[in-house]
Structures are given as structure tokens and as C-alpha cells.
N, C-alpha and C positions, 0 to 999 in steps of 0.2 A: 504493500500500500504506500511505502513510500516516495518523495517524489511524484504524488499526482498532480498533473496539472488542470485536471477536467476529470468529471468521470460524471455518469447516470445510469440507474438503474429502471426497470419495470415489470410488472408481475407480467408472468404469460401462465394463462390457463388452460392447457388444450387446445396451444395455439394462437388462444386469442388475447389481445393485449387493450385495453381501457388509452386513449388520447398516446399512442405509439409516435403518432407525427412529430406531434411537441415534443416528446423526449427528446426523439431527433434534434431536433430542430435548437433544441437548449445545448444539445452536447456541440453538436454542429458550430453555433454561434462561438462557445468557447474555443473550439479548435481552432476557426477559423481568426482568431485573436490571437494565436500563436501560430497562424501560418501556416496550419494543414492545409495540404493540397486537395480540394474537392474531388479532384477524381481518386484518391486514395481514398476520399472517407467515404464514395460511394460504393465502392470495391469492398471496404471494409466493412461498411451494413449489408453488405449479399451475404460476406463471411459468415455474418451474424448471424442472421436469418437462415441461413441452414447450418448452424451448428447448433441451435435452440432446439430443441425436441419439440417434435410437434402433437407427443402426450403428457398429459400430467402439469403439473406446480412447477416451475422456475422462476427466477429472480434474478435473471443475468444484469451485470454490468459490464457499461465498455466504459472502457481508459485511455484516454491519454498522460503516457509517463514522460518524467524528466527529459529524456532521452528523444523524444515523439515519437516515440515510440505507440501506434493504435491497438490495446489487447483487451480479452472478453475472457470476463469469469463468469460461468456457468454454473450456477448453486440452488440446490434444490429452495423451494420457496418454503417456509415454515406455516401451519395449519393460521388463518384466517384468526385474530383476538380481537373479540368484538369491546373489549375495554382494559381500561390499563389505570396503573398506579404510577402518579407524576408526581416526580419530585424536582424541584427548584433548587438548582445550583446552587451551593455559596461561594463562588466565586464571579463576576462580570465576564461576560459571553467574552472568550479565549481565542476567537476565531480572526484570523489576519485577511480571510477574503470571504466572508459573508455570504456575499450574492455569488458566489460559487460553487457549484458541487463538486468536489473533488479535493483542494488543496488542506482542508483542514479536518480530513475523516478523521485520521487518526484524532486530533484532540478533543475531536466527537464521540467519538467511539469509549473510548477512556474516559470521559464526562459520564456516556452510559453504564458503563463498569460502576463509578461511582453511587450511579443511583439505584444498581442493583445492592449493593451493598444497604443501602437505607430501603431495602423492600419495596423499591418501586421497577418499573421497567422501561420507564424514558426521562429522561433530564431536562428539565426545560429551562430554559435559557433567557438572564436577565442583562440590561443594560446597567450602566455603572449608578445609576440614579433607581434601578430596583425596578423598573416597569422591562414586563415582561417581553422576549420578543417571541421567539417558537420552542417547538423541544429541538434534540440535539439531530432529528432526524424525523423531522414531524413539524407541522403548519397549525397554529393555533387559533382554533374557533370558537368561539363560546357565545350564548344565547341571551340578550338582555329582553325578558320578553317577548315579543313573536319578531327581535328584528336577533341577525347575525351578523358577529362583530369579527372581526380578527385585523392583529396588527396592521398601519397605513403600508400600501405596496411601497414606499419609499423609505420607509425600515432598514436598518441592516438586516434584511434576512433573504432567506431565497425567494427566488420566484416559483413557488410550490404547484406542483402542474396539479394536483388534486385540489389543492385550495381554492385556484383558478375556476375550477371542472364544478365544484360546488356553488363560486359565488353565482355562476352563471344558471345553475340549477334553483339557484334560490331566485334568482330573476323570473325566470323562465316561469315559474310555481308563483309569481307575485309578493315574494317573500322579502320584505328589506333587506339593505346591507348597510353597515356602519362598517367603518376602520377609526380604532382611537388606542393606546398606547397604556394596557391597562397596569395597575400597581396589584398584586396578589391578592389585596381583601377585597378588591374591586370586582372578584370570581367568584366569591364566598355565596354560595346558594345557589349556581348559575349552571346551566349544562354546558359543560366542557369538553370540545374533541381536541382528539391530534390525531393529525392525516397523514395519512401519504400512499405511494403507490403500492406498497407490500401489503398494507392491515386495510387499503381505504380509509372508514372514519371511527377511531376507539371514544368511544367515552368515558372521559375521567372518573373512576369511583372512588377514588380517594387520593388527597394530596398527603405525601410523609413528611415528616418532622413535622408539624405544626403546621403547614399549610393549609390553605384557608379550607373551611368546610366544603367537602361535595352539591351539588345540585342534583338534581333525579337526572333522567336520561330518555325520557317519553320521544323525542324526536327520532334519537340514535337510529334505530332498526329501519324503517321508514325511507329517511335519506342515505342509510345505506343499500338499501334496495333499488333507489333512483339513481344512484352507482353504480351499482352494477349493470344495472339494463343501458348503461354506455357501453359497455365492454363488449 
């Protein structure tokens, strides 16, 4: 893992893959920042595309390393967790490129080490002033009444193709959108996801160490169904 300078992942289920273009399209951009040559990275997704099985769970990632080197890791996908246990860093989000997927796994990764250690199973990640911005590998949504919120897209954080995939499902459905920069008790009673393309959307059932109270989860099942019938 070291030495990335790009990388994306996405579920494939039997083949089929939920907003596959975008992934493209996101890793694309980054390469193409560092001067990959288009006709390699299209040679490089045929690669792709038939080195993915085309039965069963995967969760491939492609990379660009140090080196420019374009390589694809091929990893079974893990069973679907329709919720999870968040826990809030205490340290200010570690991360040196942000709005990139790739350069700072590792010290993501080790953040979630962390927070399995405190009995949770994603780390969520605060600016130096305490307002929150995503988990360490996951897009933070939460419900203030029948509107949904998640961090301003001009955030340091990624541009999460599931969060994306959602706001536009809450549109579509008639359903508000806010973006505002929340502080933890500002979650306290609230229904809380964290997204991404491997789980779709978990709802928060509990935050560790003293973070703020849970909310119910009545939406969760629901909008993950409108999820799926993307795919």
C-alpha cells in the first residue's frame, strides 16, 4: 500500500457494479494529474474487467503507485453490515490529501485499527476545531428531521460516489438536502449513516467512549433498498 498515489475501489456482485463510470472517472481524473497516459488506463480497465470474476462478492481496487506504476487487487468482498459502531478520533483528521483516494490509506487504515480497539468498526474523522468531517473510509449523513445533512462538498473530505448516489436519490424522492459542519452533540438523537461503496449505507447504533447518544434508524432499510435497485 505504500506509495499510493491514486487508488478506488467498488463492490461487484455477480458482475454487476452500482455508478462503475464514476469510479472510473474519479481514479481517471487523479491519474490523469500525474500524467497517465489515456491509452494505458484504457488498456488497463479491459485488464480489469476481465480479471474480476464474473460470480460472486468482490471488492477490487486499482492503483496507481509511486512508480506509475497501474495495479488491481482482487479481494473477496466481506458479507453486507447493515450498521456499525462509530467512534470519533482523538486526534485532528491526519490526512495530507483529503480529497484523494489513495495517498493516505495507510493512516486511515491505522485510525480504523484504532477504533476497533475502542469496540467500534469505523473512525470518524474531526477537524482541528472538533466539527466533524467523514469516517476514515465512509461519507457522513445524518437526518435532522425529514431533511438530510452531510458535510458542505467543499470540506476536506472526499468526493464520496455513494454520498453523491444518495443526495441525488433524496432529490429525486422530494426529500431535502442540507450541508453544514456538524460538532458531535449536534448528532445526539439523530439517525446517523456512513456510506460507501462496500456496506452502501450502515446506520450508526452506537457512538464509543462517550459519544453522543444514538438516534433510531427507521429510514436505514428503505434507502438502502433505493440502493440497491441502482446497481
Amino acid at each position: 500500500m505504500t506509495g499510493l498515489l491514486a487508488a478506488d475501489s467498488w463492490l461487484v456482485v455477480d458482475g454487476r457494479v452500482r455508478a462503475v463510470e464514476r469510479h472510473w472517472a474519479r481514479f481517471s481524473g487523479a491519474c490523469g494529474e500525474h500524467g497517465v497516459d489515456l491509452d494505458a488506463l484504457a488498456t488497463f480497465r479491459a485488464d480489469v474487467e476481465r480479471a474480476v470474476p464474473a460470480r460472486g462478492r468482490w471488492f477490487p481496487r486499482v492503483e496507481l503507485r509511486a512508480d506509475g506504476e497501474l495495479a488491481l487487487r482482487v479481494r473477496p468482498a466481506p458479507r453486507r453490515e447493515p450498521s456499525v459502531v462509530a467512534w470519533i478520533a482523538d486526534v485532528p483528521d491526519p490526512r495530507r490529501s483529503p480529497r484523494r483516494k489513495g495517498p493516505d490509506l495507510e493512516r486511515l487504515a491505522a485510525l480504523r485499527e484504532r477504533a476497533g480497539a475502542h469496540g467500534a468498526g469505523e473512525a470518524v474523522l474531526a477537524d482541528a476545531d472538533g466539527r466533524l468531517l467523514e469516517g476514515a473510509f465512509t461519507s457522513l449523513l445524518w437526518w435532522e428531521g425529514e431533511t438530510l445533512c452531510a458535510v458542505p462538498d467543499d470540506a476536506p473530505i472526499l468526493p464520496g460516489i455513494t454520498r453523491a448516489l444518495l443526495f441525488e436519490l433524496a432529490r429525486g424522492d422530494g426529500t431535502a438536502v442540507e450541508q453544514r459542519r456538524p460538532e458531535p452533540r449536534e448528532l445526539a438523537g439523530r439517525e446517523t449513516w456512513l456510506v460507501s461503496a462496500l456496506h452502501g449505507l450502515r446506520a450508526v447504533t452506537r457512538w464509543a467512549d462517550g459519544g453522543p447518544e444514538p438516534g433510531g434508524t427507521p429510514r436505514a432499510a428503505r434507502w438502502q433498498h433505493m440502493l440497491d435497485d441502482l446497481a
